[in-house]
DSSP file (Angstrom, degrees, kcal/mol; ACC not computed):
  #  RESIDUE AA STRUCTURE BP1 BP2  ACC     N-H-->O    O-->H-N    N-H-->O    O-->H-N    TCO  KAPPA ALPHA  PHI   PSI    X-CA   Y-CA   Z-CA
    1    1 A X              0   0    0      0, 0.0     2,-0.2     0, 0.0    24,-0.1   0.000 360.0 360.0 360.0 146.3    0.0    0.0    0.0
    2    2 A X    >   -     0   0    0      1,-0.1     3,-1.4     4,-0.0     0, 0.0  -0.463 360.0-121.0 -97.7 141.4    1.2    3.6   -1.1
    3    3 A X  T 3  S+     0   0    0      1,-0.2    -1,-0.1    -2,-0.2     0, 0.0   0.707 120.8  57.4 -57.8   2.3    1.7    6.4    1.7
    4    4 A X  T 3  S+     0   0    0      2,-0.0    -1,-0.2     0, 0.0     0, 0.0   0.470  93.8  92.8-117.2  -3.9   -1.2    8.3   -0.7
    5    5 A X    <   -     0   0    0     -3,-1.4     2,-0.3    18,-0.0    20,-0.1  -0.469  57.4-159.5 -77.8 160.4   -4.0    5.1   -0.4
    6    6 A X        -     0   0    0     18,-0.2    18,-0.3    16,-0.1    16,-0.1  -0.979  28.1 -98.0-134.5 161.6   -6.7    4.7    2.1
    7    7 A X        -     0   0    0     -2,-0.3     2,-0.3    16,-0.1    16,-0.2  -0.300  45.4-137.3 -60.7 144.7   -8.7    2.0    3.5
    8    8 A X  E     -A   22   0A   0     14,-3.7    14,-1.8    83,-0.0     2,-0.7  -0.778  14.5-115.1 -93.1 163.5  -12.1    1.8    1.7
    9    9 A X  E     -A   21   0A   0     -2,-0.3    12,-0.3    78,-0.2    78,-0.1  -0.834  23.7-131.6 -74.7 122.7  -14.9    1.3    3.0
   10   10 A X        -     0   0    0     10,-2.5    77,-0.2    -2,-0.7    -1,-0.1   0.096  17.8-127.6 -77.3-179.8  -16.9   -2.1    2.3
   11   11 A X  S    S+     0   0    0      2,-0.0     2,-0.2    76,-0.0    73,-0.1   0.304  91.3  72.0 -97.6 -18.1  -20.8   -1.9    1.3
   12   12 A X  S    S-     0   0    0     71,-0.1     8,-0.4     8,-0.0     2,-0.2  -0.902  73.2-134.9-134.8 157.9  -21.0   -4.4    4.1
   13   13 A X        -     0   0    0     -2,-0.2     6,-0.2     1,-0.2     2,-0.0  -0.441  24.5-113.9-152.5 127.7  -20.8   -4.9    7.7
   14   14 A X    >   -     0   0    0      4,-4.1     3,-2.1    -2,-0.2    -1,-0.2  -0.500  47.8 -89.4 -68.2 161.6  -19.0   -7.8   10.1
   15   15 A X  T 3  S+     0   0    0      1,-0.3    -1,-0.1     2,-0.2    -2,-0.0   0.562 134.0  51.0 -46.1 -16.5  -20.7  -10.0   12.0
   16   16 A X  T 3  S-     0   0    0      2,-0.2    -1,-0.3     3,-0.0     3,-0.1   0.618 122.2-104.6 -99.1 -12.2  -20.9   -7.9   15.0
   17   17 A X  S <  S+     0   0    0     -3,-2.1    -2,-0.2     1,-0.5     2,-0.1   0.552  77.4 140.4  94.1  18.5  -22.3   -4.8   12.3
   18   18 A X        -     0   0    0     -4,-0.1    -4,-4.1     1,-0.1    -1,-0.5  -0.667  62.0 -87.0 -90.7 162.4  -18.7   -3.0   12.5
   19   19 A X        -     0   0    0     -6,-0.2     2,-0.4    -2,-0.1    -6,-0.2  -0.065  35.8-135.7 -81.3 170.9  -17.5   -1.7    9.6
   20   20 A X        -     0   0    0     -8,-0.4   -10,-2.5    -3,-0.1     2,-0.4  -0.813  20.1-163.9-122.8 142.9  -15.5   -3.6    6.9
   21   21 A X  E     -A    9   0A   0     -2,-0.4     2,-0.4   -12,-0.3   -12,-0.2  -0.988  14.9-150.6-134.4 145.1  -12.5   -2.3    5.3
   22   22 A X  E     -A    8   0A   0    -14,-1.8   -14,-3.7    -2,-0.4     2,-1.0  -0.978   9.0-167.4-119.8 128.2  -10.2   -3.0    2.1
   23   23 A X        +     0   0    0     -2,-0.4     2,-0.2   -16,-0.2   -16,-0.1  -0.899  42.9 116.0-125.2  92.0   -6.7   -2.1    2.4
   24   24 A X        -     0   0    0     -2,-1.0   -18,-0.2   -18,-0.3     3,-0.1  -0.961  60.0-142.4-161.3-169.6   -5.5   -2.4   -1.1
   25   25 A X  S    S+     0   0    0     -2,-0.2     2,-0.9     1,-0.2     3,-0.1   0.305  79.9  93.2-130.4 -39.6   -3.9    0.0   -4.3
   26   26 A X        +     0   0    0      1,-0.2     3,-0.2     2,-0.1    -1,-0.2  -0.775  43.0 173.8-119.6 134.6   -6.0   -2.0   -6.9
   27   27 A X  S    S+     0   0    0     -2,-0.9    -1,-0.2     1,-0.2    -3,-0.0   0.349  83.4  62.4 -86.2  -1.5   -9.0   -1.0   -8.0
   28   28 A X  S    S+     0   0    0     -3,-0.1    -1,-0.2     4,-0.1    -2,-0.1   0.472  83.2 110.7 -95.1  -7.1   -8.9   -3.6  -10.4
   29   29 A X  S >> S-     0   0    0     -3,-0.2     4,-2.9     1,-0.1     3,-1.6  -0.180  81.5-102.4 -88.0 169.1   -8.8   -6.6   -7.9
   30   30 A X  H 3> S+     0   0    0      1,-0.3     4,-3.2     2,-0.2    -1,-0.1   0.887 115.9  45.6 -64.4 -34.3  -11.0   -8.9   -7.1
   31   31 A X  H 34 S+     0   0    0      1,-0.3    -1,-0.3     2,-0.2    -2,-0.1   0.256 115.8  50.3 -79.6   3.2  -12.4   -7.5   -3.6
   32   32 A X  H <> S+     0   0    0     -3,-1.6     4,-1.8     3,-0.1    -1,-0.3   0.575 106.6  54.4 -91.3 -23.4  -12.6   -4.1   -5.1
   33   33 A X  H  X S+     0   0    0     -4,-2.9     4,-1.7     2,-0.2     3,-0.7   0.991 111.1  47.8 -50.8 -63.0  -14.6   -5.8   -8.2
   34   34 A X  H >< S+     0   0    0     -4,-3.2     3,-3.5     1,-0.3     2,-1.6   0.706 108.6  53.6 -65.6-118.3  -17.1   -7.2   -5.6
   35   35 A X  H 3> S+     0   0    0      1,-0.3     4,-1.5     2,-0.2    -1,-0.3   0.048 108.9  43.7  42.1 -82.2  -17.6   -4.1   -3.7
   36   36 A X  H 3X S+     0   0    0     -4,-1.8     4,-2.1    -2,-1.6    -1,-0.3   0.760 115.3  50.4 -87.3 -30.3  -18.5   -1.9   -6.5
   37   37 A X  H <X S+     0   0    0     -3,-3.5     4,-2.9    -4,-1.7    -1,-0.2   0.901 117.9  43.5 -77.5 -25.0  -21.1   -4.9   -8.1
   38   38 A X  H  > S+     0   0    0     -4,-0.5     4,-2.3    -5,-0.3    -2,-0.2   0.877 113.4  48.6 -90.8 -28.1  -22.6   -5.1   -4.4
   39   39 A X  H  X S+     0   0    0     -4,-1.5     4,-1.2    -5,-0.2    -1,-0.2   0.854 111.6  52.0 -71.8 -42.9  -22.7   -1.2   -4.0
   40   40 A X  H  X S+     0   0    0     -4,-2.1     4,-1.2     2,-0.2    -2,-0.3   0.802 107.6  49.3 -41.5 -38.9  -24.3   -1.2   -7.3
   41   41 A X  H >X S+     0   0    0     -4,-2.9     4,-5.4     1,-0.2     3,-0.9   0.979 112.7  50.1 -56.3 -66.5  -27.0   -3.9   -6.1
   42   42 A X  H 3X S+     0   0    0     -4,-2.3     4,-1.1     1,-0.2     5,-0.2   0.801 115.8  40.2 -38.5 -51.9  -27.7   -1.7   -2.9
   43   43 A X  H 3X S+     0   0    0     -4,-1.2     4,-0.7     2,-0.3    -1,-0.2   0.632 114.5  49.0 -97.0 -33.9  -28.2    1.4   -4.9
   44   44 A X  H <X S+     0   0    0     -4,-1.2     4,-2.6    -3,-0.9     3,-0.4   0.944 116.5  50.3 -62.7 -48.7  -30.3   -0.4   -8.0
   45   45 A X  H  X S+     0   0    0     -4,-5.4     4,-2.5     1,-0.2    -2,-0.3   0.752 107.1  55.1 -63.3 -22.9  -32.3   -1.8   -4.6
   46   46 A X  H  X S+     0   0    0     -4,-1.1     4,-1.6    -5,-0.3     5,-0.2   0.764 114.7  40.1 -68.0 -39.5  -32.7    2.0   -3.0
   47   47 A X  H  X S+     0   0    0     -4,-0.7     4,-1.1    -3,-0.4    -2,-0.2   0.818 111.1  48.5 -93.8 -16.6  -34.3    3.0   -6.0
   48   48 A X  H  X S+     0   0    0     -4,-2.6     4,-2.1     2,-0.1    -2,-0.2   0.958 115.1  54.7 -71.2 -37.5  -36.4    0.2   -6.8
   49   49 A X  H >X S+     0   0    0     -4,-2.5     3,-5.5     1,-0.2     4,-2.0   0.919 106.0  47.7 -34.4 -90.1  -37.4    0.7   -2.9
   50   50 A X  H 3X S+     0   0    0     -4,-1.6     4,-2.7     1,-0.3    -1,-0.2   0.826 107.4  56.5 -20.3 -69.6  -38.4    4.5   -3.1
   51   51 A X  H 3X S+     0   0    0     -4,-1.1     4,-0.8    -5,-0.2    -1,-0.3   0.902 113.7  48.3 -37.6 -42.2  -40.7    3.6   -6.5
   52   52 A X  H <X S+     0   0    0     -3,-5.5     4,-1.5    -4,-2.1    -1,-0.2   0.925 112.7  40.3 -70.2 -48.5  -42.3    1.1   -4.0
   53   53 A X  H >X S+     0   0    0     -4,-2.0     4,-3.5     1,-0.2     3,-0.7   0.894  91.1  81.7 -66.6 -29.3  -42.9    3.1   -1.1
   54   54 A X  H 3< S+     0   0    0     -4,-2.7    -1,-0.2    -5,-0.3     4,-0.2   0.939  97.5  41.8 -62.9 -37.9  -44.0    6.0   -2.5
   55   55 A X  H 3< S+     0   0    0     -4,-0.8     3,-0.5     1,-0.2    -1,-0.2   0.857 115.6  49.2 -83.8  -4.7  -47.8    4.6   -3.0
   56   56 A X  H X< S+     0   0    0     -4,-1.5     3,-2.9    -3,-0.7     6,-0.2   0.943 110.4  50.6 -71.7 -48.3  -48.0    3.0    0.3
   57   57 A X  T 3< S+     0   0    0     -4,-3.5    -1,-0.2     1,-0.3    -2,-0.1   0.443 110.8  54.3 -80.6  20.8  -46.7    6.2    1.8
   58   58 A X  T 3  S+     0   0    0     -3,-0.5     2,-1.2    -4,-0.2    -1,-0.3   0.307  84.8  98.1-129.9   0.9  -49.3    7.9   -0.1
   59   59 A X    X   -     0   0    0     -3,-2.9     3,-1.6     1,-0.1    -1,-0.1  -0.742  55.0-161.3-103.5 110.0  -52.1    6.1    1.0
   60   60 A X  T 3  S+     0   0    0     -2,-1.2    -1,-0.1     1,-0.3    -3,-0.1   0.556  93.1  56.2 -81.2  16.5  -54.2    7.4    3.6
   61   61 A X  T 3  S+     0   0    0     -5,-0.2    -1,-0.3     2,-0.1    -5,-0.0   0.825  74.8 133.6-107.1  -7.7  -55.6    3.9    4.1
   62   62 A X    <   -     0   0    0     -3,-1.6     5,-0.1    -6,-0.2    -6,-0.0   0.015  61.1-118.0 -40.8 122.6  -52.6    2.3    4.6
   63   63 A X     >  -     0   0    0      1,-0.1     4,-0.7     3,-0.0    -1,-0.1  -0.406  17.2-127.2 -82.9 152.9  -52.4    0.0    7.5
   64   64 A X  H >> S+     0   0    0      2,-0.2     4,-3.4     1,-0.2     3,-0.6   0.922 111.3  58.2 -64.6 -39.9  -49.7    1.0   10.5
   65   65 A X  H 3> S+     0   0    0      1,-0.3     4,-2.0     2,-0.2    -1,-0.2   0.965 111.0  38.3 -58.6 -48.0  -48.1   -2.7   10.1
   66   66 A X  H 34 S+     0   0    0      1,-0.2     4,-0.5     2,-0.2    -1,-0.3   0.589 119.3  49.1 -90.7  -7.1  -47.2   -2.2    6.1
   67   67 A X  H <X S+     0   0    0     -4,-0.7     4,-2.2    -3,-0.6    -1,-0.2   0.814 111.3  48.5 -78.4 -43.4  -46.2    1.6    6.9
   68   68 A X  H  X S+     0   0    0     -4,-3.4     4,-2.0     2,-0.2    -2,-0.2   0.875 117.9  42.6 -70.5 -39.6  -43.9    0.2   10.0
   69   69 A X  H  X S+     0   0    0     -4,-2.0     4,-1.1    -5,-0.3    -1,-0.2   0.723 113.0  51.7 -98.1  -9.2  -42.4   -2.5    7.2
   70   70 A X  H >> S+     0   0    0     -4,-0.5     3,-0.7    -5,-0.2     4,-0.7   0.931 114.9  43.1 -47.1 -99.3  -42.2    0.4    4.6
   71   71 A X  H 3X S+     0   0    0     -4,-2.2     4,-1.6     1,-0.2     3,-0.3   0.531 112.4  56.2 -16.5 -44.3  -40.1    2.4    7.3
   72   72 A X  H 3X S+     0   0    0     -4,-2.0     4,-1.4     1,-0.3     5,-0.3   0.994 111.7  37.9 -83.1 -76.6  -38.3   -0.6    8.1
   73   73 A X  H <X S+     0   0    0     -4,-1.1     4,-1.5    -3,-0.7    -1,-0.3   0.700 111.2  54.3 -48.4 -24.4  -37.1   -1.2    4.7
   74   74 A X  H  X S+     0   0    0     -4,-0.7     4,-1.2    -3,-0.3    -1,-0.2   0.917 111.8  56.1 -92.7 -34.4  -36.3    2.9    3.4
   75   75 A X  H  X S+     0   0    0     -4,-1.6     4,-1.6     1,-0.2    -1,-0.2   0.736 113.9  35.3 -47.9 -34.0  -34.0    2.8    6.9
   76   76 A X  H  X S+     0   0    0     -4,-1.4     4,-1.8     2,-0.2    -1,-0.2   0.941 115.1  53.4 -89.7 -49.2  -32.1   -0.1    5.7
   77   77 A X  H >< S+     0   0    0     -4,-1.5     3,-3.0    -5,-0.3     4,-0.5   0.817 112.5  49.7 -51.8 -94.9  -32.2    1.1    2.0
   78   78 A X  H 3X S+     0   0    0     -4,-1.2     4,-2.8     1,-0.3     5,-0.3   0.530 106.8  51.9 -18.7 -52.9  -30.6    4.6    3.5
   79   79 A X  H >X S+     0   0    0     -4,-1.6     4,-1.8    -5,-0.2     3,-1.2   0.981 112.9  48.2 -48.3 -53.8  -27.6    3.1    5.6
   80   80 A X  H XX S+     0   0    0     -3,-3.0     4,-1.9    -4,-1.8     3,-0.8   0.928 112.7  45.5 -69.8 -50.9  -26.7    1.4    2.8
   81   81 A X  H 3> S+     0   0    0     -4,-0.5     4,-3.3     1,-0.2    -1,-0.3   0.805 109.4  54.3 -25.4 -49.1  -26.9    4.1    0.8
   82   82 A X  H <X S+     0   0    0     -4,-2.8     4,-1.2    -3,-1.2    -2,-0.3   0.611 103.5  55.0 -82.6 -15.2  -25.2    6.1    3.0
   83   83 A X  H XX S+     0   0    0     -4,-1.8     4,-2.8    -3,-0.8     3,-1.2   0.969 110.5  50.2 -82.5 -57.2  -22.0    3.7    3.3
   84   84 A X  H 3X S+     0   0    0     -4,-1.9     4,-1.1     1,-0.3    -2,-0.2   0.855 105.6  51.3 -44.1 -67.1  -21.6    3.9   -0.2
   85   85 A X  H 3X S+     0   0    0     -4,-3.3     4,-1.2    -5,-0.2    -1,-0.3   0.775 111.8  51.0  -6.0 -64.1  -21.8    7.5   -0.1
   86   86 A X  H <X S+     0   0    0     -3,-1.2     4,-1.7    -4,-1.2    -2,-0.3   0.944 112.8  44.2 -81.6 -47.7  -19.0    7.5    2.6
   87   87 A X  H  < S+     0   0    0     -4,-2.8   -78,-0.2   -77,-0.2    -1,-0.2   0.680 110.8  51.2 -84.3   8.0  -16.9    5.4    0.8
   88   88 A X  H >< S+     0   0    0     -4,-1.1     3,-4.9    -5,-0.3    -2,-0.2   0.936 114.3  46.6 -75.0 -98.3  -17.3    7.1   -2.7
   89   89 A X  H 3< S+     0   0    0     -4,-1.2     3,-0.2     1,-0.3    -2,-0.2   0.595 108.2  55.2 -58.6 -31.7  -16.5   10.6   -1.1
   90   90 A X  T 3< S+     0   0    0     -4,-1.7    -1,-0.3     1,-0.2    -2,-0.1   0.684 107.2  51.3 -94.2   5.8  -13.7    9.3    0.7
   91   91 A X  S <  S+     0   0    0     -3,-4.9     2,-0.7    -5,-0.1    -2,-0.3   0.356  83.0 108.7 -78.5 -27.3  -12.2    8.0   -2.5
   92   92 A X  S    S-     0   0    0     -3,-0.2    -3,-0.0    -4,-0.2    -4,-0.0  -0.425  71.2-114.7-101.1 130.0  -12.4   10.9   -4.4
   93   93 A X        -     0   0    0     -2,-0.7     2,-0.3     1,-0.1    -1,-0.1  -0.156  22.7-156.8 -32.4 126.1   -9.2   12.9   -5.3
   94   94 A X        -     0   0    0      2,-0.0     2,-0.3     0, 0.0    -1,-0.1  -0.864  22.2-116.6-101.3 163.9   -8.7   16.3   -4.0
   95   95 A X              0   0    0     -2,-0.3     0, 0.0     1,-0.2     0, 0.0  -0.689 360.0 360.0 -72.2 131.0   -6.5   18.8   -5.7
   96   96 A X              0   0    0     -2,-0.3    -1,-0.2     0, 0.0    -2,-0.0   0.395 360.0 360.0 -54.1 360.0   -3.6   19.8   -3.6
């Protein structure tokens, strides 16, 4: 590893829900490959989510149980989102 690399951040979680890190230089390798297909999955899954929820959450008839498992699911969606997010941004070059 180069003094200018940083760990990335995984898309996913240890068994205990701490975070996962890849301590590598190639982006090319296989555990950066995975990563980016599995950060893609999450991010395809965020948006199919949102498309879903949006007519439940828009339906004043809407039972508390299927709102609770709505909520449940846009929380999950969002972390994931949001790791992805963090490890993007903490990837990205700044200019000196």
């Amino acid at each position: 590893m180069t003094a200018q690399s940083k760990l990335r951040l995984l898309p996913w979680t240890g068994p205990e829900g701490k975070p996962c890190y890849l301590d590598t230089d190639d982006r090319e390798g296989f555990m950066s490959r995975m990563a980016d297909h599995v950060e893609a999955e999450q991010l395809g899954m965020a948006s199919e989510l949102l498309g879903q929820a949006l007519p439940v959450l828009d339906d004043e008839n809407a039972d508390l149980e299927k709102l609770r498992l709505v909520a449940a699911q846009l929380v999950g969606a969002l972390r994931d989102v949001l790791r992805v997010a963090t490890s993007r941004g903490s990837r990205l070059v700044t200019p000196d």
